[in-house]
N, C-alpha and C positions, 0 to 999 in steps of 0.2 A: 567105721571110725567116727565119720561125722554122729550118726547115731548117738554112741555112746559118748561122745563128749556134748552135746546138747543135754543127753540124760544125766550129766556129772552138773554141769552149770545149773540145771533141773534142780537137782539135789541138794548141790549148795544154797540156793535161791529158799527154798524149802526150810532148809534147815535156818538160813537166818531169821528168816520173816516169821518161825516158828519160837525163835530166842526172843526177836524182838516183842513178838507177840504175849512170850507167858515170861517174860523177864521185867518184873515192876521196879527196878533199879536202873535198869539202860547205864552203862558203865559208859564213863568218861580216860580216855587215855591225859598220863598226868600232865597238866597245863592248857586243858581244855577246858577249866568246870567255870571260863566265863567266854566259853564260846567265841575264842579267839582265833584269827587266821595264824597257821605257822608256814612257813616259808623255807626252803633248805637245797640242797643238794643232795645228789646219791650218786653211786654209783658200783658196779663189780662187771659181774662173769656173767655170758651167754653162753650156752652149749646150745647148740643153732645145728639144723640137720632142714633135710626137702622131703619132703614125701608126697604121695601121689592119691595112691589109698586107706594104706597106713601108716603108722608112724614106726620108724624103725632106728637104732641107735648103734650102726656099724659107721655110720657113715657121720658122727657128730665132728665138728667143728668148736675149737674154745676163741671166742672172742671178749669182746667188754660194752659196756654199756654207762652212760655217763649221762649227767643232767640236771634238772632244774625241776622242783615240784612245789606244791600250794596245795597244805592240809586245810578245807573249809567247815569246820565243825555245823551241821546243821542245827540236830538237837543233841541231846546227851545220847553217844554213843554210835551215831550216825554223823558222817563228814563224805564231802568231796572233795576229791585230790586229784584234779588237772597236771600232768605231766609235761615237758619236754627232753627228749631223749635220743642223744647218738645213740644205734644202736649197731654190732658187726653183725650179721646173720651170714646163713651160707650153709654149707659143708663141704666135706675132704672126701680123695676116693685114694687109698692108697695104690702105689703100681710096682711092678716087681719086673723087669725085662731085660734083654740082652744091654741096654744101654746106662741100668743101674737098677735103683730103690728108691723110692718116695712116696711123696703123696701129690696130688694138686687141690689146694684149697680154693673154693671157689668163695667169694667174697662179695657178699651184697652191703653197700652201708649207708641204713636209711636215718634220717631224723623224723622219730616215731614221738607220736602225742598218743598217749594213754588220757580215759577218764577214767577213776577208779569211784565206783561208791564202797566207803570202807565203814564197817561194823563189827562195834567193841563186841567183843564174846566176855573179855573181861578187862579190868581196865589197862594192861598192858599190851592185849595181844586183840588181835583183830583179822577179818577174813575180807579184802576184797577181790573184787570183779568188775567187769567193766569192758567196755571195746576199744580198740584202737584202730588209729589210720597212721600210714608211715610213708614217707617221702625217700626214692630213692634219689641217691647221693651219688652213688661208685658202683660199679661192677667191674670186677678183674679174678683174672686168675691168676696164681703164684704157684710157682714148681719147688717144692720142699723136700733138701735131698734127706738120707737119714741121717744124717748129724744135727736137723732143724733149720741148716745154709737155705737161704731163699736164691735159689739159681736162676729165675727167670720171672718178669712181673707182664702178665699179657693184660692191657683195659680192654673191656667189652664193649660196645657201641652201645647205649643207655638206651636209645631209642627201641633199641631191640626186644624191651622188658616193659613190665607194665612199671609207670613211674610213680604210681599209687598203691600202696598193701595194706590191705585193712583184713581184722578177725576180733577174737573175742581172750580177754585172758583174768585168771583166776590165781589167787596165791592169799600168803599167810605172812602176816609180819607180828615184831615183837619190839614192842617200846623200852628202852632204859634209859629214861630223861628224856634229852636233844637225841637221841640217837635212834635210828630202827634200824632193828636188823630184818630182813624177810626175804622169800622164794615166790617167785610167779610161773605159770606156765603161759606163753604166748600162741596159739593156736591159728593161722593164718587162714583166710578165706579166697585170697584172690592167686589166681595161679601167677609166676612170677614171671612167665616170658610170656611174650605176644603170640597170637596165633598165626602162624604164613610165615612165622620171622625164621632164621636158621637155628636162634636163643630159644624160642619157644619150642621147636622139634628135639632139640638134645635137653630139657629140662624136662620133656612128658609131661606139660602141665602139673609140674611140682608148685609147692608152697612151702611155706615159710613153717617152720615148727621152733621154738625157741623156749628154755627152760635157761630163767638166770636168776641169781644170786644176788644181793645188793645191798650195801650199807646205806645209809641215811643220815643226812646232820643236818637240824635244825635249827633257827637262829631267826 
């Protein structure tokens, strides 16, 4: 898995520096073409899941994501855009037994800085990438019966976990005006529980896998 998501970031990397390269226009998104800082807010939906070796989507999680970013136009078509970002990671394991039906969602919540370098393909729509580092916040677990009831809130002892998560993430957005709309994939690098910890034995050196949604408004 690592493989082939280095071979994706590969590709995309490729494919920009290939637009940038034979594209003698370099497209401006609108309100850029005097190379102005934009400033805003965004936020939506995480679908957050762990994995170990692969990534697999029985086990996603829906949380949110919320924050503060700074679009930095370098040249025409090329910008950096520093993030700050609550974000809910985690996932769910449904359970089925003599004592009911649910699920337990397990709840990481860090504030995550993204750097993105973002590049116009045209002048509304753009492709970045970029690494992040994210600060844990919280860990707990919640007992969710099947009606959605949260029957039970257990906190994790924070020390148990690593309190740094850092990876690499890639996505697509689309300008209309003040507004963007766009998809990221978050790919994590660091395993989430410590080694020797009781956290780190029941996670199997899991990491962070996150795919979210998000609106944008700039001002």
């Amino acid at each position: 898995m690592k493989n082939s998501v280095k071979m994706m970031c590969m590709g995309i990397a490729a494919i920009v520096l290939g637009i940038a390269t034979i594209s003698a226009q370099e497209q401006r998104a609108p309100g850029e073409y005097s190379l102005t800082p934009k400033f805003g807010v965004k936020g939506g939906l995480n679908l957050s899941n762990l994995y170990v070796n692969n990534v697999k989507d029985e086990n996603l999680k829906a949380g949110g994501n919320i924050g503060f970013y700074a679009k930095v136009p370098v040249t025409r078509g090329f910008s950096l855009q520093p993030e700050i970002m609550y974000s809910m990671k985690g996932a769910q394991e449904n359970y089925n037994n003599v004592f009911g039906s649910g699920k337990y969602r397990f709840d990481l919540d860090y504030l995550e800085v993204p750097f993105a370098l973002v590049f116009n393909v045209v002048s509304n729509f753009n492709i970045h990438m970029g690494p992040y580092v994210a600060f844990l916040l919280s860990a707990k677990v919640k007992d969710v019966d099947q009606n959605g009831n949260i029957t039970g809130v257990t906190e994790l002892n924070k020390d148990n976990f690593q309190s740094v998560d850092y990876g690499l993430f890639g996505g697509l957005g689309f300008d209309v005006g003040n507004v963007t709309l766009g998809a990221r994939y978050n790919y994590g690098l660091q395993q989430i529980g410590k080694d020797g910890s009781l956290s780190g034995n029941i996670t199997q050196n899991s990491k962070n896998s996150v795919l979210n949604f998000y609106v944008g408004f700039a001002f």
